[in-house]
C-alpha positions as CSV (number, residue, x, y, z in Angstrom):
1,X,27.6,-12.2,14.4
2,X,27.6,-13.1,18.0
3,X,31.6,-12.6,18.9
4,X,32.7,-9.0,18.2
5,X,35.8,-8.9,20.0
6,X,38.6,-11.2,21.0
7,X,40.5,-10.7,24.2
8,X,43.6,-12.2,25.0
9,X,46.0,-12.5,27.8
10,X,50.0,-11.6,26.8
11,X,52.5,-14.3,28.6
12,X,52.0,-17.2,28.6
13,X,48.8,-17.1,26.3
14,X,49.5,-15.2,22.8
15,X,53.7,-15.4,23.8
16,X,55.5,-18.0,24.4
17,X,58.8,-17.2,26.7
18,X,57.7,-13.4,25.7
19,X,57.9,-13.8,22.3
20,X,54.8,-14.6,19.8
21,X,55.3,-16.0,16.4
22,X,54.3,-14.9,13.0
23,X,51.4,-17.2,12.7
24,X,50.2,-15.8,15.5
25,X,50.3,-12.4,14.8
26,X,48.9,-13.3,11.1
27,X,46.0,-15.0,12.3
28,X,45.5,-11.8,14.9
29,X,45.3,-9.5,11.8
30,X,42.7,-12.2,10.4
31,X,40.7,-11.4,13.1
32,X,41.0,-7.5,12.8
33,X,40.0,-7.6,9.1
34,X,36.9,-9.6,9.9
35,X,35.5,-6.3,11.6
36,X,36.4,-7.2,14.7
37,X,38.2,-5.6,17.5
38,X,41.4,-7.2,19.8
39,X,42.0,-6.4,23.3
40,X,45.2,-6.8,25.3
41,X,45.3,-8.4,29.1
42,X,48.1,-8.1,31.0
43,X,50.3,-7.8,33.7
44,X,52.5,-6.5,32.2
45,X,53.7,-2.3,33.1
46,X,53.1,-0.4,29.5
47,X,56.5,0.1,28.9
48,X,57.9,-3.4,29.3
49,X,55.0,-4.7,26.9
50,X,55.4,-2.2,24.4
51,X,59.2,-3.0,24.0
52,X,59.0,-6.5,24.1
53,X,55.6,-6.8,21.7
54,X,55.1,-3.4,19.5
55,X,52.9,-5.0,17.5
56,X,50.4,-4.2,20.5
57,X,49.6,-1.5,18.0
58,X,47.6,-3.8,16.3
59,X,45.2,-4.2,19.4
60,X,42.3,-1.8,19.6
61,X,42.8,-1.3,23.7
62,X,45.5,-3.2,26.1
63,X,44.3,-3.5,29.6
64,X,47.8,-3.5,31.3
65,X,48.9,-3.8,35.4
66,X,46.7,-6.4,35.3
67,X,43.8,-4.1,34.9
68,X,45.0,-0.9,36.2
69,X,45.5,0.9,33.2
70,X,43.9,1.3,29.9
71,X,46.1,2.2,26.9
72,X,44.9,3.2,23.2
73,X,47.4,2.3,20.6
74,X,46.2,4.8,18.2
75,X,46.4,7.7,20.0
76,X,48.9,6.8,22.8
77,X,46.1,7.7,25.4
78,X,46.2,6.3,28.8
79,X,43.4,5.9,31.3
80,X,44.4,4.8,35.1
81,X,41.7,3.1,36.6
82,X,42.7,3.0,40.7
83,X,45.2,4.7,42.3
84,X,49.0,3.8,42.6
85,X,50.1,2.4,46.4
86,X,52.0,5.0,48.8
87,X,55.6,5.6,48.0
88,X,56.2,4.5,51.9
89,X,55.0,1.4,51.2
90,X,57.5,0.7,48.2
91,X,60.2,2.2,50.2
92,X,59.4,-0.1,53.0
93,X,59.6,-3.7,50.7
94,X,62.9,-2.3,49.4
95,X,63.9,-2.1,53.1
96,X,63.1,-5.7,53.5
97,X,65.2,-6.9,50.3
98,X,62.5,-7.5,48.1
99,X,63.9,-7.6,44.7
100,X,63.3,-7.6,41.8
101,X,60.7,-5.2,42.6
102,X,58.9,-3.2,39.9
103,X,56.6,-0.2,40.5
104,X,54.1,0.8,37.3
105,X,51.5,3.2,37.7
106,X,49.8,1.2,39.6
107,X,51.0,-1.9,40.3
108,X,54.1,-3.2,42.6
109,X,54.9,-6.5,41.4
110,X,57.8,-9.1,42.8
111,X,58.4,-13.1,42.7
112,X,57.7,-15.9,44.9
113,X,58.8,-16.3,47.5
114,X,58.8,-12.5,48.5
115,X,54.6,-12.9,49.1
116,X,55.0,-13.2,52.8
117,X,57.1,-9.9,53.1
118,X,54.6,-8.3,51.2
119,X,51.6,-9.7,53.2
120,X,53.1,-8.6,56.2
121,X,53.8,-4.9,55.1
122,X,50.5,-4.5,54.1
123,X,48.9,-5.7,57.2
124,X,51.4,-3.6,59.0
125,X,51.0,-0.5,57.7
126,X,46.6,-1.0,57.4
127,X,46.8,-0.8,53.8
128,X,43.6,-1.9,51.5
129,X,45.7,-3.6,49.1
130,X,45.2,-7.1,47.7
131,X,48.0,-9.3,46.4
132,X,47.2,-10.9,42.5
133,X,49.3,-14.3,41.5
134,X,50.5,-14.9,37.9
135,X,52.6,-18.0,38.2
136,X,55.8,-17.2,39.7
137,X,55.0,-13.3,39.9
138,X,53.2,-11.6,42.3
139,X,51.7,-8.6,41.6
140,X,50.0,-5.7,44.1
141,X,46.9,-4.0,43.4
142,X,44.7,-1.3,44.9
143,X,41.5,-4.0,46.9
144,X,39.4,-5.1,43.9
145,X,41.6,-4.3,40.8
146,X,41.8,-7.5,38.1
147,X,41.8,-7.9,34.8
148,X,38.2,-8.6,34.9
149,X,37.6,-4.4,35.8
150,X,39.6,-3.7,33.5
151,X,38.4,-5.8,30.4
152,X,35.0,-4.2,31.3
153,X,36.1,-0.7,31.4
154,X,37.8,-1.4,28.2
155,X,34.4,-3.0,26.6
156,X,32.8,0.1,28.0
157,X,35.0,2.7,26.0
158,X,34.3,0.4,23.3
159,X,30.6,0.6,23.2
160,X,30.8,-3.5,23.6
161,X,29.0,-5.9,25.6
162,X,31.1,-8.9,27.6
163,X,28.3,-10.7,26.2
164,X,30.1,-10.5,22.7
165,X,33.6,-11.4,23.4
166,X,36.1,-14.3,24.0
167,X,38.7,-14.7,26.0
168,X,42.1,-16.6,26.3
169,X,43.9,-16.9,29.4
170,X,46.4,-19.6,31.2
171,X,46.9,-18.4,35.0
172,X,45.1,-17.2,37.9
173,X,45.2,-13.7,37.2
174,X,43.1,-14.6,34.2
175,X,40.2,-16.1,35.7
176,X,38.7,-12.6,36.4
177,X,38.5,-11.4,33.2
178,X,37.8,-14.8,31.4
179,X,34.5,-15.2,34.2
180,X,33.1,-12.2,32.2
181,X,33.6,-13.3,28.8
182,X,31.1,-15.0,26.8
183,X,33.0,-17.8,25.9
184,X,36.0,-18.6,28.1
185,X,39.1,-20.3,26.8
186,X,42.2,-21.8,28.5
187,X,45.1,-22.7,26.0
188,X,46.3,-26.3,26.2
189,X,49.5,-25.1,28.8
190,X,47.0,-23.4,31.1
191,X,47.0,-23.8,35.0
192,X,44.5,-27.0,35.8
193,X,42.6,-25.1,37.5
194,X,41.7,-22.3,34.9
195,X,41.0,-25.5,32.2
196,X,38.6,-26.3,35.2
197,X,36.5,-23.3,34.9
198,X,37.2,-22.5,31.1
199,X,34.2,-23.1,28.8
200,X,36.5,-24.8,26.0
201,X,40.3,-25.6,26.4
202,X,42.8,-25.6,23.2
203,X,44.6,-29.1,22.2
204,X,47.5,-26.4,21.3
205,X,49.2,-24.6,23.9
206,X,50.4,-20.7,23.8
207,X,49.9,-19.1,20.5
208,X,48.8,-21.9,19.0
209,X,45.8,-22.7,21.4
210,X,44.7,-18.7,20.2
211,X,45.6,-19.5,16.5
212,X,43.2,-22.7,17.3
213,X,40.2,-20.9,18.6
214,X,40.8,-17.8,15.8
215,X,40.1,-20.8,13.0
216,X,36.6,-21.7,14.3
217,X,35.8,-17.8,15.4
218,X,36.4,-17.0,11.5
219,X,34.8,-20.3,10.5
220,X,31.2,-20.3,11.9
221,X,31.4,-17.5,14.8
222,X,32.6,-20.4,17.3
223,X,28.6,-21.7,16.8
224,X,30.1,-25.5,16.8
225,X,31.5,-24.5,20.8
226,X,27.5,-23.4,21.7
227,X,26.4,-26.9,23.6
228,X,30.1,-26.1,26.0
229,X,28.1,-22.7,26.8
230,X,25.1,-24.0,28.6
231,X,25.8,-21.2,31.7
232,X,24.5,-18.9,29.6
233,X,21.3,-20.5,29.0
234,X,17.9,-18.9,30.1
235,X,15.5,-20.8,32.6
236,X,12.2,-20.5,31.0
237,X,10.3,-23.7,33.3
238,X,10.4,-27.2,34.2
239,X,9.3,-30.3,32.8
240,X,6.8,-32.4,34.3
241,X,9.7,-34.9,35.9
242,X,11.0,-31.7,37.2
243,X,14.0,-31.2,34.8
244,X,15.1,-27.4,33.8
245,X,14.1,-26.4,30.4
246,X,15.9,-23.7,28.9
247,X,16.0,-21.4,26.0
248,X,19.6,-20.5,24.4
249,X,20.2,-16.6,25.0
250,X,21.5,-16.5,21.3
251,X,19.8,-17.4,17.9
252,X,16.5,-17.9,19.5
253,X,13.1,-16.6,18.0
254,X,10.1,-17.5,19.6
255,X,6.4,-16.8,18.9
256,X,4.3,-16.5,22.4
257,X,0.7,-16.7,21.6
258,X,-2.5,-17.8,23.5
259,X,-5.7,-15.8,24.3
260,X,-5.9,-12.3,25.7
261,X,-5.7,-12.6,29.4
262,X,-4.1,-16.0,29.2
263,X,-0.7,-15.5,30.8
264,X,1.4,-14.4,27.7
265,X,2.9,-11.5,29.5
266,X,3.8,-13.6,32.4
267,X,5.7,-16.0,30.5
268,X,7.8,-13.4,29.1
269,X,8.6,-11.5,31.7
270,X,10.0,-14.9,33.1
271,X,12.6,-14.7,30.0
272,X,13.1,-11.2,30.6
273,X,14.1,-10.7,34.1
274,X,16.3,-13.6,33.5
275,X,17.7,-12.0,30.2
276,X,18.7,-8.9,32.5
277,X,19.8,-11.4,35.5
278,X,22.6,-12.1,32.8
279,X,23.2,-8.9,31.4
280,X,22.1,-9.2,28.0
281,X,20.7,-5.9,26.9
282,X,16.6,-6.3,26.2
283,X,14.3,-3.8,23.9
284,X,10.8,-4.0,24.3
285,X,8.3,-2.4,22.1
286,X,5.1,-2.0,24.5
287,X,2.2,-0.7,23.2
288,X,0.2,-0.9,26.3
289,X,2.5,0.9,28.6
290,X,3.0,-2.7,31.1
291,X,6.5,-2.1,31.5
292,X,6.7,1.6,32.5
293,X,7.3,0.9,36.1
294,X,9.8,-2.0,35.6
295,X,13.2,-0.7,37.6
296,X,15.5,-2.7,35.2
297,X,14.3,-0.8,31.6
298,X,15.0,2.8,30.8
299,X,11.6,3.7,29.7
300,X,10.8,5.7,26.6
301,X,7.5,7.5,25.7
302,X,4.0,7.7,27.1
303,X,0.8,8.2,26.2
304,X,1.5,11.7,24.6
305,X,4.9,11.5,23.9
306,X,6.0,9.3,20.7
307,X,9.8,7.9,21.5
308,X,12.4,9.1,18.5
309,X,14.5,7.1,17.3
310,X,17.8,9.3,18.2
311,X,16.6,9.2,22.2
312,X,16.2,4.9,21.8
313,X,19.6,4.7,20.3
314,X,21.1,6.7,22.7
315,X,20.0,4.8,25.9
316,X,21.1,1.8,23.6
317,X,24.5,2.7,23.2
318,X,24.9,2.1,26.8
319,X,25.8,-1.6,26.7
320,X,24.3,-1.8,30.2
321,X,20.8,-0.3,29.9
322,X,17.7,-2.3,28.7
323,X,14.9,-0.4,27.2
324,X,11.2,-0.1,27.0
325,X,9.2,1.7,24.1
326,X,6.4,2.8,25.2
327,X,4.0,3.0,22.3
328,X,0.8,4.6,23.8
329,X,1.6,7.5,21.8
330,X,1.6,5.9,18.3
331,X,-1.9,5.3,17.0
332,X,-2.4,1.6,16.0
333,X,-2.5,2.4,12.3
334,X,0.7,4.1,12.4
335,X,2.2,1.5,14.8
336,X,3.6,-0.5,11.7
337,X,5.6,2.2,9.9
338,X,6.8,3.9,13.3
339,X,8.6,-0.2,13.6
340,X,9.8,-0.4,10.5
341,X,11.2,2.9,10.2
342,X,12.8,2.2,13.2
343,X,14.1,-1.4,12.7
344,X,17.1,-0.5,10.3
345,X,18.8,1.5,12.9
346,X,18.4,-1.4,14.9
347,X,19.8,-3.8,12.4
348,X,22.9,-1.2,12.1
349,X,23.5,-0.9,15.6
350,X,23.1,-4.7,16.1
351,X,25.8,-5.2,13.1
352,X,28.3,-3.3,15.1
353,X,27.8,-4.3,18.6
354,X,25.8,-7.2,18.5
355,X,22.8,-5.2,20.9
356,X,20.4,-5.4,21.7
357,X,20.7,-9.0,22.2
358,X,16.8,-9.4,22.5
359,X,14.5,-7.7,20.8
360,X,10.9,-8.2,22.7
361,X,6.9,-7.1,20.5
362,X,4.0,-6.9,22.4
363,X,1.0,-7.3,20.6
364,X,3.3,-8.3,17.3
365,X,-0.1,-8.8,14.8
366,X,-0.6,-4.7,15.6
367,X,3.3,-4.3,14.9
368,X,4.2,-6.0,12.2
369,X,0.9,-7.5,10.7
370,X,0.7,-10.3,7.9
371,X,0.1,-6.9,5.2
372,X,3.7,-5.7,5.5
373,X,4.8,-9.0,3.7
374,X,4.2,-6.1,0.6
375,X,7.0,-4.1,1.8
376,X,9.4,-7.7,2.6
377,X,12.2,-5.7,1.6
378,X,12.2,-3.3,4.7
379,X,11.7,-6.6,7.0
380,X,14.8,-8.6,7.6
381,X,14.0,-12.4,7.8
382,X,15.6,-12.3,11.0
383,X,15.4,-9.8,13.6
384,X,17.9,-12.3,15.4
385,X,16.5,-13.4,19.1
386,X,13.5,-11.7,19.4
387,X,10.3,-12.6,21.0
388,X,7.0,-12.3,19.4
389,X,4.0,-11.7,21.6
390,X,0.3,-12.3,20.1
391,X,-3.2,-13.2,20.4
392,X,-2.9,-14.3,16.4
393,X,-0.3,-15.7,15.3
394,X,-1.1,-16.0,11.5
395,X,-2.0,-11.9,11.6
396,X,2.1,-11.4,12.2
397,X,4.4,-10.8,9.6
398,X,5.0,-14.4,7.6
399,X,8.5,-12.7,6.8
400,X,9.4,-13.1,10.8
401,X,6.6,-16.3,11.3
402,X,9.2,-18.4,8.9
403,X,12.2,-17.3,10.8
404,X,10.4,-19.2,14.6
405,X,12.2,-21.7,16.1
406,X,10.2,-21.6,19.0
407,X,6.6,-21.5,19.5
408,X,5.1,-21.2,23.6
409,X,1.3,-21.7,23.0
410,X,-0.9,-20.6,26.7
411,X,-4.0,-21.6,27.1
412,X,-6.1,-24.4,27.3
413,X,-5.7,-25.0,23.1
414,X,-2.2,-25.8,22.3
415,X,-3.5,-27.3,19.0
416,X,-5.6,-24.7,17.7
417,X,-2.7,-22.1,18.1
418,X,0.0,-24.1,16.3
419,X,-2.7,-24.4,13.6
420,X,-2.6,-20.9,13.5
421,X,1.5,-20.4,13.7
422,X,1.5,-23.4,10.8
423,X,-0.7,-21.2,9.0
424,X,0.6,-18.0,9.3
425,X,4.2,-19.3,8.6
426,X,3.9,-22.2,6.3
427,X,6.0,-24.4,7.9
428,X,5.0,-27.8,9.8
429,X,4.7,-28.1,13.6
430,X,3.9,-31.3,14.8
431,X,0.4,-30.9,17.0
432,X,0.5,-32.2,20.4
433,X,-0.5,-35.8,20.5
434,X,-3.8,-37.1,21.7
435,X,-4.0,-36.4,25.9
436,X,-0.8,-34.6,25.7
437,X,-2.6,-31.3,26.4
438,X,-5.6,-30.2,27.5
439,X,-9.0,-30.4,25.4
440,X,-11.5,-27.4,24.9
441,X,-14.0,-30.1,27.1
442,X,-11.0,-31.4,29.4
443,X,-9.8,-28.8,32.1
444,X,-8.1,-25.9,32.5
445,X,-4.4,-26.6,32.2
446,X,-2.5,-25.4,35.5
447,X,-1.5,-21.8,36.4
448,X,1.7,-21.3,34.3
449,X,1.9,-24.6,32.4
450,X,2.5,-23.9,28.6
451,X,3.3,-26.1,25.5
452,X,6.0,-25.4,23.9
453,X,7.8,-26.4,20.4
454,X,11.5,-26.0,19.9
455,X,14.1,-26.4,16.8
456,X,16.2,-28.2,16.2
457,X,15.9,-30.0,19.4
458,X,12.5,-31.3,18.7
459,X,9.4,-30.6,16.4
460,X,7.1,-32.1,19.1
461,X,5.7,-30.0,22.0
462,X,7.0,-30.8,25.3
463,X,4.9,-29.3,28.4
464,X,6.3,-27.1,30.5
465,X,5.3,-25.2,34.0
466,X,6.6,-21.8,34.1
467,X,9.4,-20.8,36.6
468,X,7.6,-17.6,37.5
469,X,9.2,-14.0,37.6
470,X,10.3,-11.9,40.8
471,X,9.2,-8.9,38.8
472,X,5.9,-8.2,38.4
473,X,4.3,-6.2,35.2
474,X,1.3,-3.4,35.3
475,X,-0.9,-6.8,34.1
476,X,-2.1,-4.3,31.4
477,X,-3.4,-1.4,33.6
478,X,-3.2,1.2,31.0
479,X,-4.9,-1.2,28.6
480,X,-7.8,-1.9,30.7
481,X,-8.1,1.5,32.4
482,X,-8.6,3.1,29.7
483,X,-8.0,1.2,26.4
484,X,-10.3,-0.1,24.2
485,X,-11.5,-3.9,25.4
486,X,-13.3,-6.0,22.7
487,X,-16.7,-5.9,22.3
488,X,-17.0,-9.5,24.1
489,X,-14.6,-8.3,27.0
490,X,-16.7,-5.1,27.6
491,X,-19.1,-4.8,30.4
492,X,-22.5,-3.5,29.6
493,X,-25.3,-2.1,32.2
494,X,-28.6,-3.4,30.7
495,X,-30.9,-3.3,34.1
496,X,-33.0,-5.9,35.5
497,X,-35.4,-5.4,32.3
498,X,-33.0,-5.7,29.6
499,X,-34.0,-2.2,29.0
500,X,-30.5,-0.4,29.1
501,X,-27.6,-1.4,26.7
502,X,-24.9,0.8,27.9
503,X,-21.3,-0.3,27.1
504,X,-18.4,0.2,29.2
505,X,-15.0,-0.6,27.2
506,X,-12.5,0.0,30.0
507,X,-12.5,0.6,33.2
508,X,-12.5,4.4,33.6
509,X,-15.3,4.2,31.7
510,X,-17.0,1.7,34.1
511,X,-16.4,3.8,36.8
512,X,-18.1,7.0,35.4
513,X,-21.2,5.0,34.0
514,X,-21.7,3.1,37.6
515,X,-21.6,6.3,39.1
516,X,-24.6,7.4,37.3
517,X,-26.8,5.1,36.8
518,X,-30.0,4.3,38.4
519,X,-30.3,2.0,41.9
520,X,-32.2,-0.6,40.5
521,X,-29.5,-1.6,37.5
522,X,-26.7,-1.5,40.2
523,X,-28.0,-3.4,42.8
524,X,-29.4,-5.7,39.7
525,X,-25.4,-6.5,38.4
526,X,-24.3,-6.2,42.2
527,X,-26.6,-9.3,43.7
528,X,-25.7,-11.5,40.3
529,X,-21.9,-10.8,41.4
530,X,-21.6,-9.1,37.7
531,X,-19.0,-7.1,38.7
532,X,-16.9,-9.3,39.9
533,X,-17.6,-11.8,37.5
534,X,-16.2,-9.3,34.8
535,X,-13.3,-8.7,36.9
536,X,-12.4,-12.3,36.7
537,X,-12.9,-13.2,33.4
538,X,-11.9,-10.0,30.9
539,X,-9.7,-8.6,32.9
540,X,-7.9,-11.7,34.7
541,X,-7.3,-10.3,38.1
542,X,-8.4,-12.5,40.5
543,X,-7.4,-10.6,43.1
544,X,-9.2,-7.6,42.3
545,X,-12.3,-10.0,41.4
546,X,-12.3,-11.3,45.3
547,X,-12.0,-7.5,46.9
548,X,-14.9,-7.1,44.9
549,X,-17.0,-10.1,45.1
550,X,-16.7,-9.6,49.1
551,X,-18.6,-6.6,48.8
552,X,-21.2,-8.3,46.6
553,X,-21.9,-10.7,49.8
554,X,-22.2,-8.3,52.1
555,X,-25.8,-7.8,51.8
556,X,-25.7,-5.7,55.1
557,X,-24.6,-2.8,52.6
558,X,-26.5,-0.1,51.1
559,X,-26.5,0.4,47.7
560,X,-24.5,3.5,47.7
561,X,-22.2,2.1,50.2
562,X,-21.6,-0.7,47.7
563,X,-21.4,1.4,44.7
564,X,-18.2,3.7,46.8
565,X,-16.3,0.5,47.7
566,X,-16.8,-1.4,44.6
567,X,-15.5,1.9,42.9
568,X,-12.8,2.9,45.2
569,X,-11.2,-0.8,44.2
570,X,-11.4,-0.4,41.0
571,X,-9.6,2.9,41.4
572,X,-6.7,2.0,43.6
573,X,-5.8,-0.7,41.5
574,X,-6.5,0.5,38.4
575,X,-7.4,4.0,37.1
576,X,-5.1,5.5,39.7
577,X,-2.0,4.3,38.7
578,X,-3.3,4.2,35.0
């Protein structure tokens, strides 16, 4: 479910000359017994809504005084959210003749054509105060009070993101609250304007427009109104005519898979940062540790501390905080188990709220490998939008590989990894056609050029060049400082004899071996630029790789001299902040 809550302004929206009619308030219930929760907006004083509408008990929270005050129905609560404007200041309007004049809590509210009065005793009297119009009423607010901060304290209390509601409105006061909605609705008698900026308007008006939009909410979750909601959308690159390609933030589950060190990471982090940009809460499982220094994520765990579940669903109650998992702690057999142990706490939390929106695996064939297809029953066939990071596609769970409707294949073999996905899903995606993408004899494609397959739009690959991040990742320091690199991305010592055969899986390691071995087999790996070589192609930093292959020229150097600069790099970029 992607809507879990319905908000509403009162006059003028849900009532029609104050009053709203039994089909209204039927379909309202509707809404309730679906599991979902109503919320009030008005601008309305409590006790002038509750005796004109008492069936606000039906509502989980009104936002009343057009955002001012937060009332519980259940319990009769009442939480004020600014505070109310100096007695002088109503005693002064009432001076001037303005009447009717209403005082709340909070608000002061009058009619047109009493605005300029007001104006004037505000700026006469240095007051912060801000004047809100509603049609003929004008109402008077502590500076930056709407029904927008309202709605959101209101989502707040209700552990609910704005990302899961929709709202109704028909006048200005509305547009604050309706900006922050997921889907934005102005009934059919709503100010031109507001139908300007509204995602969807109602061919009903008043109640009816809400009873119109209730229908398709209960009928398919408002999924027929997703092509009016293209704001939402998430940049991912653009196509080679330069047009924006986008990935829907909801109800998309994409596989990311290339070589190790081809730029899989980068690409995500491109959806992520943007996924934050617009609020929608993010979970990452990262086994590596890359995201431990991102300032958006609350990060969770280390290297010797496993996360617990309580602690993760804690930070995710917050409907504001995105979260990382670090996974260092969790040895790779035990990584599968510690994910699906955790997943149906997840899956409960997401019934409820609808968060986290995104659910982000690093390394996904160590997280949920093809062998847990055994246990199917503990792996939902949708995790919802989630994004699935891998160097081998068919090694990943076939129950999530059939549930991809979007593959992103890096490298410089689109063909060979949509084999793979094909494989390790069973499905059919149509390989690029011939000259499309780049051949393993042909040349490197571009930095941050991807192919990538999406459904239903298309089964056929479009290519795409990566709007790159702000944000930067560690680029796998963790991993490479002191990890365990593959056999082929190691570096090995072996002298100008080929007598040594000493293996160096990650870079601590590299440092400590260089530091003791003999003169001969350094300068030997330092004049054939080995070092920097290695740098460049296992570990993909060719920054690094160009600090280090200056030093390699430099033949002015002695070998020690070398050995303390080459190592010092290393260590400030690497096993320092490892």
């Amino acid at each position: 479910m992607r809507y879990f809550c319905l908000i509403s302004d009162y006059d003028g929206t849900l009532a029609h000359d104050g009053q709203v009619t039994g089909s209204t308030l039927q379909a309202l219930k509707r809404v309730k017994a679906s599991g979902r929760k109503l919320v009030l907006a008005t601008g309305r004083e409590l006790p002038d809504l509750l005796r004109v509408f008492p069936e606000t008990s039906m509502f989980d929270l009104a936002v009343v005084e057009n955002g001012a005050l937060i009332y519980n129905p259940a319990t009769g609560e009442k939480r004020l959210l600014a505070e109310a404007p100096p007695a002088a200041f109503v005693e002064k309007l009432r001076r001037r003749g303005v009447k009717p004049l209403s005082v709340g809590e909070c608000i002061v509210a009058t009619w047109h054509p009493y605005e300029k009065e007001v104006l004037e005793v505000i700026r006469s009297m240095g007051l912060e105060l801000q004047v809100i119009f509603n049609k003929d009423a004008v109402m008077i607010l502590p500076s930056g009070m709407n029904k927008g901060v309202g709605v959101k304290a209101a989502l707040d209390e209700l552990g609910l993101s704005t990302h899961n509601t929709v709202g109704l409105g028909d006048a200005e006061n509305d547009h604050a609250f309706l900006g922050i909605c997921e889907c934005s609705v102005a009934v059919g008698n709503a100010l031109p304007v507001l139908k300007e900026r509204a995602d969807v308007v109602t061919a009903r008006t008043h109640g009816g427009g809400v009873e119109e939009i209730i229908e398709q909410l209960l009928a398919d979750d408002l999924r027929s109104l997703q092509p009016r909601l293209k704001r939402h959308d998430i940049l991912l690159g653009h196509k080679e005519k330069g047009e924006e390609f986008c990935l829907g933030p909801y109800g998309t589950r994409v596989v990311v898979a290339g070589p190790s060190g081809g730029g899989k990471s980068t690409v995500v982090t491109a959806i992520v940062e943007r996924l934050i940009q617009k609020q929608y809460q993010v979970c990452v499982f990262d086994p590596e540790g890359d995201y431990d220094d991102v300032a958006q994520f609350v990060t969770l765990g280390a290297a010797d501390r496993v996360p617990g579940v309580s602690e993760i669903l804690e930070v995710l109650k917050n409907a504001g905080s995105s979260i990382s998992v670090n996974m260092l702690g969790v040895p790779l057999a035990d990584r599968p188990s510690y994910f699906v142990g955790l997943l149906p706490r997840l899956q409960e939390l997401r019934a409820h709220t609808g968060r986290p929106h995104w659910i982000v695996i690093d390394e996904a064939h160590h997280v949920l490998p093809s062998e847990l297809d055994s246990a199917s029953l503990s792996i939902p066939s949708s995790l919802g939008s989630f994004a699935l990071i891998t160097v081998h596609p068919k090694s990943v769970s076939k129950a999530l590989m059939d549930s991809v409707n979007c593959v992103i294949a890096i490298g410089p073999q689109p063909d060979e990894i949509i084999k793979e996905v094909n494989e390790g899903s069973g499905k059919a995606w149509a390989l690029p056609e011939q000259g499309a993408a780049p051949s393993e004899s042909g040349p490197e494609p571009r930095s941050g050029e991807m192919m990538v397959w999406q459904l239903p739009e298309s089964n056929h690959p479009q290519k795409i060049i990566l709007e790159p991040a702000k944000i930067e990742l560690r680029r796998h320091k963790r991993k490479y400082a002191a990890g365990e690199l593959g056999e082929d991305k190691s570096f090995y010592f072996r002298g100008p004899q080929g007598k040594l055969n000493i293996r160096a899986h990650n870079l601590n390691l590299f440092a400590q071996i260089a530091e003791g071995v003999d003169e001969e087999t350094w300068l030997y790996h330092l004049r054939q630029h080995d070092y920097s070589v290695w740098l460049r192609a296992a570990v993909k930093d060719d920054a690094v790789a160009d600090e280090i292959a200056a030093v390699e020229q430099n033949g002015n150097l002695p070998p020690a001299e070398s050995r303390a600069r080459i190592l010092e790099t290393i260590r400030k970029h690497y096993t320092a902040q490892a």
